[in-house]
DODODREN-583822 format. One line per field, with one value per atom (N, C-alpha, C): residue number from 1; atom name; x, y, z. Coordinates in Angstrom, 1 decimal. Example, Ala and Ser with C-alpha at 12.3 -4.5 7.8 and 13.67 -1.06 7.14 Angstrom:
# DODODREN-583822
i <- [1 / 1 / 1 / 2 / 2 / 2]
at <- [N / CA / C / N / CA / C]
x <- [13.2 / 12.3 / 13.2 / 12.8 / 13.7 / 12.9]
y <- [-5.7 / -4.5 / -3.3 / -2.2 / -1.1 / 0.0]
z <- [7.8 / 7.8 / 7.8 / 7.1 / 7.1 / 7.9]
END
This chain:
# DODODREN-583822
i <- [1 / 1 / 1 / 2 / 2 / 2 / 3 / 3 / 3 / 4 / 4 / 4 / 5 / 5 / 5 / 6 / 6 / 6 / 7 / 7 / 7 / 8 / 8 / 8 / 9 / 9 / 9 / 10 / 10 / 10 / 11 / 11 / 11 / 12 / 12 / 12 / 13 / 13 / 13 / 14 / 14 / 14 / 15 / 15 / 15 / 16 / 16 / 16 / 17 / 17 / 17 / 18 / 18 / 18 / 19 / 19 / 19 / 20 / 20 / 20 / 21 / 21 / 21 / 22 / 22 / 22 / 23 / 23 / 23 / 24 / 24 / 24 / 25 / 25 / 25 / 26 / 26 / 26 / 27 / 27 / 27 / 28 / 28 / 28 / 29 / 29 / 29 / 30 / 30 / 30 / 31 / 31 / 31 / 32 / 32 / 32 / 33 / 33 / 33 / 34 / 34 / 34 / 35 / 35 / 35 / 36 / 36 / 36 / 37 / 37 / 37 / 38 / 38 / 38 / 39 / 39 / 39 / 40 / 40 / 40 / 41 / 41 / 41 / 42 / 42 / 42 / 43 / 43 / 43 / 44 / 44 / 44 / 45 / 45 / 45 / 46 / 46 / 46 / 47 / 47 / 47 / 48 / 48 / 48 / 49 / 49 / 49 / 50 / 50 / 50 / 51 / 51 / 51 / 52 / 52 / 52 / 53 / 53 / 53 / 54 / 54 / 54 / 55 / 55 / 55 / 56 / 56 / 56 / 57 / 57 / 57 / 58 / 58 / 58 / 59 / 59 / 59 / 60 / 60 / 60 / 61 / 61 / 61 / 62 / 62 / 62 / 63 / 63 / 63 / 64 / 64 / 64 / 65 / 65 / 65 / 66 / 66 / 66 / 67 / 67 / 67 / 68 / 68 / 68 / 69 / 69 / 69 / 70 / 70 / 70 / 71 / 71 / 71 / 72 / 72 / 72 / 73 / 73 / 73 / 74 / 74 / 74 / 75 / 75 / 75 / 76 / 76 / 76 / 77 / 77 / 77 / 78 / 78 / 78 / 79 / 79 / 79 / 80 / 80 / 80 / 81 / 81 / 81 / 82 / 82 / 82 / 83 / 83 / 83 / 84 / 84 / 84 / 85 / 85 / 85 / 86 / 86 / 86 / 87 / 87 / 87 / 88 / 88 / 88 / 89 / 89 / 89 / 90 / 90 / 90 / 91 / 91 / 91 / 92 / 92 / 92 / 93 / 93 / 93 / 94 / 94 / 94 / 95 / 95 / 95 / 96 / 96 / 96 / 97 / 97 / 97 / 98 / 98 / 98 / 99 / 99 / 99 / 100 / 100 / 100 / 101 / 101 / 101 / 102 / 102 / 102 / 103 / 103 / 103 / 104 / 104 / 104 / 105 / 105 / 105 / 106 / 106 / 106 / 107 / 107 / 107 / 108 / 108 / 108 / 109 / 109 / 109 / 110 / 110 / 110 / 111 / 111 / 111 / 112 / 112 / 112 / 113 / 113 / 113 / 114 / 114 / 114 / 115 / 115 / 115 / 116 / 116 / 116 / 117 / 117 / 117]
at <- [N / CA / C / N / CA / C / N / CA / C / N / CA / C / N / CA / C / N / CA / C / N / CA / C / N / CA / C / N / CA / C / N / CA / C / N / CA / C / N / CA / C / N / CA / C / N / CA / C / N / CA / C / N / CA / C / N / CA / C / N / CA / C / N / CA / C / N / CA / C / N / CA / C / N / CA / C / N / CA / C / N / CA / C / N / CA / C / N / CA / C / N / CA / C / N / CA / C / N / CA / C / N / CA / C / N / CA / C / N / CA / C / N / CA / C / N / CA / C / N / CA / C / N / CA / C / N / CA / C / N / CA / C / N / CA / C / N / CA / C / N / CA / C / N / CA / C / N / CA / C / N / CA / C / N / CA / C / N / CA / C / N / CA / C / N / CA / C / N / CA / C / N / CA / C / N / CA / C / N / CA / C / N / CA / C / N / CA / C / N / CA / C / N / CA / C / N / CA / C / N / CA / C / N / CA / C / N / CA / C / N / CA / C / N / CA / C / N / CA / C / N / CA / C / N / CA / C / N / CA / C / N / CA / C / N / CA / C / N / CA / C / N / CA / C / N / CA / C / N / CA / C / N / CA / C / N / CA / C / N / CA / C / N / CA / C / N / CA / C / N / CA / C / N / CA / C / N / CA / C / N / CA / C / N / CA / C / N / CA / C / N / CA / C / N / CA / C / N / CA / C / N / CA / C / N / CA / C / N / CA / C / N / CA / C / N / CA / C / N / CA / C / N / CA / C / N / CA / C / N / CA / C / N / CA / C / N / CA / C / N / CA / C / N / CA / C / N / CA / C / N / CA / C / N / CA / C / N / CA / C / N / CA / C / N / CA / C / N / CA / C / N / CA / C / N / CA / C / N / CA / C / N / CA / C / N / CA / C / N / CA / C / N / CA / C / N / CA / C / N / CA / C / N / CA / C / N / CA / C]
x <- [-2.6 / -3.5 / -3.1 / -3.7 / -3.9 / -3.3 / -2.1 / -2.3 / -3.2 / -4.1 / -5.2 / -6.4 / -6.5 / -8.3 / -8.8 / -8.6 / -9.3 / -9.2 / -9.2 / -8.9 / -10.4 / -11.3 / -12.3 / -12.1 / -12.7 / -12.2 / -14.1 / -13.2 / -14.4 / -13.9 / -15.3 / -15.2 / -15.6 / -14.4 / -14.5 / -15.7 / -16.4 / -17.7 / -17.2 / -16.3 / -15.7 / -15.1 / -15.8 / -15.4 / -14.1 / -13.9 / -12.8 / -11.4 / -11.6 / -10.2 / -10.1 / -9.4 / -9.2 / -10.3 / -10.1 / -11.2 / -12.5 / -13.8 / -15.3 / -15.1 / -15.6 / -15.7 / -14.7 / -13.6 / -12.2 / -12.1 / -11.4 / -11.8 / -10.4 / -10.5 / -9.7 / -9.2 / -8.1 / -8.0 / -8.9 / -9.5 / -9.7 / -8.2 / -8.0 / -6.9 / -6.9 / -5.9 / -6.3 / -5.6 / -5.7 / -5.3 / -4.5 / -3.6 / -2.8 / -2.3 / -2.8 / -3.0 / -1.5 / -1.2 / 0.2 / 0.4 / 1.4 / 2.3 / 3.0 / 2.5 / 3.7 / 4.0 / 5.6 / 6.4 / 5.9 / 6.2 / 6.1 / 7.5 / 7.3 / 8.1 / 8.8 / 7.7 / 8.2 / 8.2 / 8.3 / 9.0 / 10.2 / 10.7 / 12.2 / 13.1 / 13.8 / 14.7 / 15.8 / 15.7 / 16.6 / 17.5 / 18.8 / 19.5 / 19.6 / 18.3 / 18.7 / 19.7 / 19.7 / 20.8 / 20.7 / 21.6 / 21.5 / 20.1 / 19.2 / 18.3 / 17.1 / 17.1 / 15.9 / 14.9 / 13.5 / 12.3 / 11.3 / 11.2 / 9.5 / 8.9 / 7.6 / 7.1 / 7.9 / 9.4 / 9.7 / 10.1 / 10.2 / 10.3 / 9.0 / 7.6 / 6.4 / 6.2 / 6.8 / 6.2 / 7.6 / 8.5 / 9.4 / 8.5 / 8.0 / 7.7 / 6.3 / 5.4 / 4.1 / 3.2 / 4.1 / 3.8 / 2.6 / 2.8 / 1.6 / 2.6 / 2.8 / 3.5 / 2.7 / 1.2 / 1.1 / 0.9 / 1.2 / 1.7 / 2.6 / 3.3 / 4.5 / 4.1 / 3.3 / 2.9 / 3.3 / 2.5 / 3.1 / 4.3 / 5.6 / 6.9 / 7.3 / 6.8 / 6.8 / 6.4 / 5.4 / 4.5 / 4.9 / 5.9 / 6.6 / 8.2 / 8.3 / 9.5 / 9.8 / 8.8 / 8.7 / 10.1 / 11.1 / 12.5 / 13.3 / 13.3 / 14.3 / 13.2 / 11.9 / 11.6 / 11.0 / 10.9 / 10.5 / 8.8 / 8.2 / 6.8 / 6.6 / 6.6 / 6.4 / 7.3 / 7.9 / 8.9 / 9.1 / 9.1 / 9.4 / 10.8 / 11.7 / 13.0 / 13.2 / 14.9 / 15.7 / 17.3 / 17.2 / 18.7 / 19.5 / 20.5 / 21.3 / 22.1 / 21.6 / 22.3 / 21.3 / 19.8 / 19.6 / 18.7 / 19.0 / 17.9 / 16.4 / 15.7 / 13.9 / 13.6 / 12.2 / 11.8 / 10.3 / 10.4 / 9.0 / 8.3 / 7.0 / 5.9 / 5.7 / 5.4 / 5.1 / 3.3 / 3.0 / 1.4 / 1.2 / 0.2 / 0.0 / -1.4 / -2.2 / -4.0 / -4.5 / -4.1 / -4.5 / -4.2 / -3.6 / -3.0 / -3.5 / -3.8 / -4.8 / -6.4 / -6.8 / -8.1 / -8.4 / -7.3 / -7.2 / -7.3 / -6.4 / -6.3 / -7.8 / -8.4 / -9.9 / -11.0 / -10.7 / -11.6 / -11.3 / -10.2 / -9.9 / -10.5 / -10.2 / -10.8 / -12.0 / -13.1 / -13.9 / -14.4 / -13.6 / -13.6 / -14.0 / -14.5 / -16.0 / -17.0 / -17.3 / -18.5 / -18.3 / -16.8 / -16.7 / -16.5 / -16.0 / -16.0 / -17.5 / -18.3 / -19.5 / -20.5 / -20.1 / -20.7 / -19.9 / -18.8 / -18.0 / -18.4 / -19.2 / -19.6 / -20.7 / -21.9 / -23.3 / -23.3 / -21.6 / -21.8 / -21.9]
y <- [3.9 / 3.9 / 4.9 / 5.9 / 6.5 / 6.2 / 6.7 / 6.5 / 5.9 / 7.2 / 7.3 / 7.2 / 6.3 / 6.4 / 5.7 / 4.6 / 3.5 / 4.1 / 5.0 / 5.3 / 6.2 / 6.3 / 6.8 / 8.1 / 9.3 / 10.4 / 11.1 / 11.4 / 11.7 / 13.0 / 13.4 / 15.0 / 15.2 / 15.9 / 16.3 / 17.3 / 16.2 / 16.7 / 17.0 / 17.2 / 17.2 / 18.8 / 19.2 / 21.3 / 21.0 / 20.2 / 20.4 / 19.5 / 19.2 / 19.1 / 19.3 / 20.3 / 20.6 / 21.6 / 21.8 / 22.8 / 21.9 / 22.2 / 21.5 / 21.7 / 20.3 / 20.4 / 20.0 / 20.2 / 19.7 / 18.3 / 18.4 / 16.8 / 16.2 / 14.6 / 14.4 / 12.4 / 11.8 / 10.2 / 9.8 / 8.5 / 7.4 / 6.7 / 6.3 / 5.3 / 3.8 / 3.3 / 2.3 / 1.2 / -0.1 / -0.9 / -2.5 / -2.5 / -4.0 / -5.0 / -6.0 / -7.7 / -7.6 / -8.9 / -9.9 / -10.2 / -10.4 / -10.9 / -11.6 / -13.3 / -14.5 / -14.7 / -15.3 / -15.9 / -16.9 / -16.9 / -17.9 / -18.7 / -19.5 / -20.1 / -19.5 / -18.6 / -18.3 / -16.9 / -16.1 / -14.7 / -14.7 / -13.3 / -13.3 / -12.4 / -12.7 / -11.3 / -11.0 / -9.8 / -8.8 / -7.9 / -7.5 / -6.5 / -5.2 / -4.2 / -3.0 / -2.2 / -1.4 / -0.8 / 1.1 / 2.1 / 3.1 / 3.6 / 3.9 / 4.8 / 4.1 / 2.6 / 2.0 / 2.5 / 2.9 / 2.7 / 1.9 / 1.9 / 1.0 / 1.0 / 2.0 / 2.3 / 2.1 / 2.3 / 1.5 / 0.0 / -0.5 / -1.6 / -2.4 / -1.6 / -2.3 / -2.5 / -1.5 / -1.4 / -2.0 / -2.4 / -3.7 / -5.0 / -5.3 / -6.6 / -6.9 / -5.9 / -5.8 / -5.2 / -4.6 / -3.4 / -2.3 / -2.3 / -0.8 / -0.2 / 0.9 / 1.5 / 1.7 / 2.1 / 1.7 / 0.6 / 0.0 / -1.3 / -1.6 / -0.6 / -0.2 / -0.8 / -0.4 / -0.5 / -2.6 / -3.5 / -4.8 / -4.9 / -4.4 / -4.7 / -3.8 / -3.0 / -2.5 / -3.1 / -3.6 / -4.6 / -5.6 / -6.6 / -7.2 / -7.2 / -6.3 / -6.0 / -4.7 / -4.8 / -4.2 / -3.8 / -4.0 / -3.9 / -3.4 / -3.3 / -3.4 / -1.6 / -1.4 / -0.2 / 0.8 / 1.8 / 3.3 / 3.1 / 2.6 / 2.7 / 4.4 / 5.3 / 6.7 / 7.3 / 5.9 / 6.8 / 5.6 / 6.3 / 5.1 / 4.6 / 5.8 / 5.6 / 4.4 / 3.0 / 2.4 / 2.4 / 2.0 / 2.1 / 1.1 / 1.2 / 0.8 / 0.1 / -1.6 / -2.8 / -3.1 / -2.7 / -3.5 / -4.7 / -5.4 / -7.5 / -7.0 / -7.2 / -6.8 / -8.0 / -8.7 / -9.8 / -9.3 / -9.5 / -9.6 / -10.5 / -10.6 / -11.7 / -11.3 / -12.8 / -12.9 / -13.3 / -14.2 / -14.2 / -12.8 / -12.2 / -10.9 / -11.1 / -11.2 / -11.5 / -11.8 / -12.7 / -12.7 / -11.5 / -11.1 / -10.0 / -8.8 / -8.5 / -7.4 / -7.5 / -9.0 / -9.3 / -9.1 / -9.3 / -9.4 / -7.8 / -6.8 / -5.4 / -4.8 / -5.4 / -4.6 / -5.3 / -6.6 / -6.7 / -6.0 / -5.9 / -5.0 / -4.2 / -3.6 / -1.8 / -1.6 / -2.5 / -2.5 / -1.8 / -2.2 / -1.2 / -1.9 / -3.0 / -3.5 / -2.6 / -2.4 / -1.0 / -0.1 / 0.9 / 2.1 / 1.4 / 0.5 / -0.2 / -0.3 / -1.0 / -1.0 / 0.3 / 1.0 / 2.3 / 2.9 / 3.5 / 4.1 / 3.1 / 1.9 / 1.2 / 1.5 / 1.9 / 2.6 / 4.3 / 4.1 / 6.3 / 6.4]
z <- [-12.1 / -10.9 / -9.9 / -9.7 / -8.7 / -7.1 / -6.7 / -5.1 / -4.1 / -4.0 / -3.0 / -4.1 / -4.5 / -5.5 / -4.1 / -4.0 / -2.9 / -1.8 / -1.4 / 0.1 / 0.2 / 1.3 / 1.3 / 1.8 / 1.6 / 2.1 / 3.0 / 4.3 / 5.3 / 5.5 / 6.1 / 6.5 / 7.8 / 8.5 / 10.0 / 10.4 / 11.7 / 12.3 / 13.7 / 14.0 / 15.6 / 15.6 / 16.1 / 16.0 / 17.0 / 17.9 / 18.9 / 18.1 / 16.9 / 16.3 / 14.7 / 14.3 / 13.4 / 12.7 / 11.6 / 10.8 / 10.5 / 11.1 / 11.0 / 9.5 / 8.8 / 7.7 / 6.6 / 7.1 / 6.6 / 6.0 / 4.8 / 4.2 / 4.8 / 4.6 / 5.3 / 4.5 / 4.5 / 3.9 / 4.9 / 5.1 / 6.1 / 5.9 / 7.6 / 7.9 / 7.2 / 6.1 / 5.8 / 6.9 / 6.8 / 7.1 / 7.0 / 7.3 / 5.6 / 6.2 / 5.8 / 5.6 / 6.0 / 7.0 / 6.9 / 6.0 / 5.7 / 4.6 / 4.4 / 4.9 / 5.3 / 4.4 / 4.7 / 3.8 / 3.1 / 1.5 / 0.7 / 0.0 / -0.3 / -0.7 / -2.3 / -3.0 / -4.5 / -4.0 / -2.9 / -3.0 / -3.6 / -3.9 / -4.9 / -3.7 / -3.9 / -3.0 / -3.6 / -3.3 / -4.1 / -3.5 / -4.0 / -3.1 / -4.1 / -3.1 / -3.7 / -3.7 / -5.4 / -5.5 / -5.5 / -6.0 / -5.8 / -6.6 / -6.2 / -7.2 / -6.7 / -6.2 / -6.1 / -5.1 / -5.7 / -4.7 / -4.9 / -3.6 / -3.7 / -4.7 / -5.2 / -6.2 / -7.6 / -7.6 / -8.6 / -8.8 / -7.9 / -7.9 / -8.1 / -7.4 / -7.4 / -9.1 / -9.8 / -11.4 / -11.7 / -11.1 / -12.3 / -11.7 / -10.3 / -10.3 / -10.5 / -10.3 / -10.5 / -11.5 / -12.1 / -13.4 / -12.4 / -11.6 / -11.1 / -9.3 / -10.0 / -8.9 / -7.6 / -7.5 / -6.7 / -5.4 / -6.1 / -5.0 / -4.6 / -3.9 / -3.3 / -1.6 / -1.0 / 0.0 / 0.2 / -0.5 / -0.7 / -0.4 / -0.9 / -0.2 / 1.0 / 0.9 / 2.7 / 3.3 / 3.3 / 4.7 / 4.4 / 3.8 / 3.4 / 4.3 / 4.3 / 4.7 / 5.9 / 6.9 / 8.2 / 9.0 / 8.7 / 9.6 / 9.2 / 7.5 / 6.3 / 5.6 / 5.9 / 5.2 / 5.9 / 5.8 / 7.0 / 5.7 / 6.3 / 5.8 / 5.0 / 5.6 / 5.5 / 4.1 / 3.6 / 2.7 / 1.7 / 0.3 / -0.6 / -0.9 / -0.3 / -0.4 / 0.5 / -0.3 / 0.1 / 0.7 / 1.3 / 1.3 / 0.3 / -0.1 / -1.0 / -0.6 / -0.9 / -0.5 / -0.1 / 0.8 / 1.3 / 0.6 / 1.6 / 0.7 / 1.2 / 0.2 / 0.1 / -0.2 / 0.2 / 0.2 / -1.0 / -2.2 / -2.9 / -3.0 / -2.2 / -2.7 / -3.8 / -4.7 / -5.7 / -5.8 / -5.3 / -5.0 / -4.4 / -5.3 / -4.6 / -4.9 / -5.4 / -5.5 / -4.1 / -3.6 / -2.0 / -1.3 / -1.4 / -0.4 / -0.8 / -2.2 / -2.7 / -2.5 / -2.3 / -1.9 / -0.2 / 0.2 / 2.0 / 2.4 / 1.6 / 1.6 / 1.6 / 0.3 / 0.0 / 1.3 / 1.9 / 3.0 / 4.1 / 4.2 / 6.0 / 6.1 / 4.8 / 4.3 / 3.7 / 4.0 / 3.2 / 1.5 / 1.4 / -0.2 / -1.3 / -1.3 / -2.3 / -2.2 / -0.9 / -0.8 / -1.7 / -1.6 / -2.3 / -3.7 / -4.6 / -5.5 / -6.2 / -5.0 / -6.0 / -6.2 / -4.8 / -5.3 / -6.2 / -6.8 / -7.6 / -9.6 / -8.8 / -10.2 / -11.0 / -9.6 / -9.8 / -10.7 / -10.0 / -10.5 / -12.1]
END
């Protein structure tokens, strides 16, 4: 899976910032992530990242973003890199939290249009 497939991509109509015409992501936006009772936690070790962790516990790397927003204090969002030692909290229900993701961001829309193509 792709990074950025889901992410909608717009094109700058505002001559007063940036290059007119310039393609550009849309800002996504991501679901809370309360604590459950069957999260696992783990203490990362030397080499671990997000993305690999998302594909030991999820088998798809990118769902990396899930233990980030998971773990707000403990990870630099902007970066897949860990520090080594620290305790990561993985939800394990993640179907909710991937269905909560596609409504914030309305991406059934691009979903069903990308189903028409």
């Amino acid at each position: 899976m792709k990074r950025y497939k889901d992410i909608e991509i717009l094109r700058n109509i505002n001559e007063n910032v940036g290059s007119l015409n310039s393609l550009y992501y849309a800002n996504n936006s991501y679901p809370e992530i309360p604590l459950n009772k069957d999260d696992i936690y783990v203490e990362t070790e030397f080499g671990d990242r997000l993305d690999l962790l998302a594909n030991q516990f999820y088998n798809d790397v990118a769902l990396y973003w899930v233990i980030a927003i998971a773990n707000p204090n403990k990870v630099n969002f902007g970066s897949l890199f860990v520090k080594e030692g620290t305790q990561l909290r993985i939800p394990v229900r993640i179907n909710n939290i991937i269905d909560q993701y596609i409504n914030i961001n309305n991406l059934w829309v691009l979903e069903n249009l990308l189903d028409l193509m």
